[in-house]
C-alpha positions in Angstrom: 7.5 40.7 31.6 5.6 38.7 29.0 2.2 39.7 30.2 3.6 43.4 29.3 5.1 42.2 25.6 1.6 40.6 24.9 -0.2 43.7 26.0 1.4 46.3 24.3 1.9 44.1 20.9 -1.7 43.5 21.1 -2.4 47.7 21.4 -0.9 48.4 17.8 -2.8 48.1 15.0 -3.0 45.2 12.5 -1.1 47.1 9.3 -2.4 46.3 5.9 1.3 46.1 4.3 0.1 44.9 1.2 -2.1 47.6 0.7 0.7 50.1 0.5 2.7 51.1 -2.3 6.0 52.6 -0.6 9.0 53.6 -2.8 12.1 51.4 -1.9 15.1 53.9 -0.1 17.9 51.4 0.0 19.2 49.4 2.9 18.8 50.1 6.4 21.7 49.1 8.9 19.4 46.9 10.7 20.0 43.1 11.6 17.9 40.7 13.1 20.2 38.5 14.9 19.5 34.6 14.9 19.0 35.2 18.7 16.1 37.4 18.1 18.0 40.4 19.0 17.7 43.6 16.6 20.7 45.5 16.0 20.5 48.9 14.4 24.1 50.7 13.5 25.5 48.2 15.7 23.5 48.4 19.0 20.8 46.5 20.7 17.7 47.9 20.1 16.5 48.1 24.2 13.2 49.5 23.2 10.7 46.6 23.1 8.0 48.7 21.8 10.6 49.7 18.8 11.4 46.3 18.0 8.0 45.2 18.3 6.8 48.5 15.5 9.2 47.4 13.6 7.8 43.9 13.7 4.4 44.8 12.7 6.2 46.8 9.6 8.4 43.6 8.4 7.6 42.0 5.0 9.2 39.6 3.4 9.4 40.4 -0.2 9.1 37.2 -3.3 12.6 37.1 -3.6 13.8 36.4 0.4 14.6 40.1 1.3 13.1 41.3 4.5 12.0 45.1 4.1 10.4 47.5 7.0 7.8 49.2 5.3 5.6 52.5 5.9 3.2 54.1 4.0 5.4 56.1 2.1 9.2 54.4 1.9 10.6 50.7 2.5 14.1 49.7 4.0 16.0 46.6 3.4 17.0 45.2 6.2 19.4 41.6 7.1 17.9 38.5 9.6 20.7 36.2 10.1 17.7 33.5 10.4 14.6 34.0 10.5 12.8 37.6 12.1 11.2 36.4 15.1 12.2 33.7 17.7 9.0 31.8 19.8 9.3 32.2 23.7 6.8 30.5 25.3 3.6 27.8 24.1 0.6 27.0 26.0 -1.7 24.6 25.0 -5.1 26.2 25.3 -8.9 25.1 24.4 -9.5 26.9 21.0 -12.1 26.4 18.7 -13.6 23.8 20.6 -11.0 21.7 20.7 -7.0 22.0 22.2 -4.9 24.1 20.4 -1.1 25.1 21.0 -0.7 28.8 21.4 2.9 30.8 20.9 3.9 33.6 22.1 6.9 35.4 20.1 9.5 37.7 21.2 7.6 40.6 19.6 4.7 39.9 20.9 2.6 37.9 18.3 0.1 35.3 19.5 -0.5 32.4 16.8 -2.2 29.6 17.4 -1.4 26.4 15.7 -3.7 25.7 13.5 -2.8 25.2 9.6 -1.0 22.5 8.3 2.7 22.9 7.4 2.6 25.9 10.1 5.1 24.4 12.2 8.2 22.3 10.7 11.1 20.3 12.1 14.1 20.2 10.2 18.0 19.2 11.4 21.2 20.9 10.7 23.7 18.6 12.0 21.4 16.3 14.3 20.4 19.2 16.0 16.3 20.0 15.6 15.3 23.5 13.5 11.9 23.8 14.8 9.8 27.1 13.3 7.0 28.3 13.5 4.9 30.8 10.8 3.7 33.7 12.4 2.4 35.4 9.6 2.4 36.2 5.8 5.7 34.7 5.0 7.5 35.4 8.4 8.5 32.2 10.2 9.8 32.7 13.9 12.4 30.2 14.9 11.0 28.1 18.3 13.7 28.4 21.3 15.1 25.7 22.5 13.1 25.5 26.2 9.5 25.8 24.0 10.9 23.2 21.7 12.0 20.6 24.9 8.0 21.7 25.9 6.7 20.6 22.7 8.8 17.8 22.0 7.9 15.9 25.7 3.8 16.9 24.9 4.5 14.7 21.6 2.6 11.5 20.9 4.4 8.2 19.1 3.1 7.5 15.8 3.6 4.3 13.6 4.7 5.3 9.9 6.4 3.4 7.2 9.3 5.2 8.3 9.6 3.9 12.0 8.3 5.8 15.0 7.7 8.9 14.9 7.5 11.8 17.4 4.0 13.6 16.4 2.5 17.2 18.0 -1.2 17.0 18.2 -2.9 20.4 18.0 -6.3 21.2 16.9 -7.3 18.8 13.8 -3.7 18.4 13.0 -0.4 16.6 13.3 2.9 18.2 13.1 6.2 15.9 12.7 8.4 16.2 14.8 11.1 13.8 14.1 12.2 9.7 14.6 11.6 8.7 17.9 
């Protein structure tokens, strides 16, 4: 099933969303639920290859809102959390060196690569992990990639105690006290 996500995401076209200039129609009845599900009028959108159009047409304006864009008109639309949610991580050579790879549940393959791309944050002791996919949009890691991650980490000595540290690439990523 994710071999069929990855190949169909990867058969639609990389949009150039800042290139257009649509005129904004109002807001859409569309939500992105913090489980990754996307809800239109009130029902699960079952269609992968919708959800995963719809994906590839998501912007996130300067202000916060989210907005489905075409050519020609843009939608408002809600996300409880953030738009995408990461489903599985490999850690794969890259670049000449080992890199973690993500899979999201749209489709998009990122790489870990940049610094700041992937921060840990708590809400109530509990970890926050994300992950950004691309311009702006931030997919929230599941819990099972998270557990993943979080057993690859190294132990790092900081002023603040130990700390929990992902290695990927050239780059570090926090990942909490140990």
């Amino acid at each position: 099933m994710l071999e069929d996500l990855i190949n169909h995401a990867q058969q639609l076209p990389a949009y150039d969303l800042s290139s257009w200039t649509p005129i904004f129609k109002g807001d859409m009845d569309l939500v992105i639920a913090a489980d990754g599900q996307w809800i239109h009028q009130g029902t699960a959108i079952a269609n992968t290859k919708i959800m995963q159009l719809f994906g590839r047409l998501l912007q996130r304006q300067d202000n916060g809102d989210y907005w489905i864009i075409t050519p020609v008109e843009a939608f408002r639309i809600a996300v409880e959390d953030l738009p995408f949610v990461i489903v599985a991580a490999d850690f794969l050579p890259h670049k000449g060196q080992g890199e973690w790879h993500f899979t999201s549940n749209t489709g998009d393959q990122v790489y870990l690569s940049e610094v700041n791309q992937l921060i840990v944050t708590s809400d109530a002791d509990q970890p926050k992990p994300k992950l950004l996919v691309r311009d702006g949009l931030w997919g929230r890691i599941d819990r099972t990639v998270f557990y993943q991650l979080a057993i690859a980490c190294e132990v790092h000595k900081s002023a603040q105690g130990n700390r929990a540290q992902l290695i990927s690439g050239a780059h570090g990523y926090d990942f909490g006290p140990v």
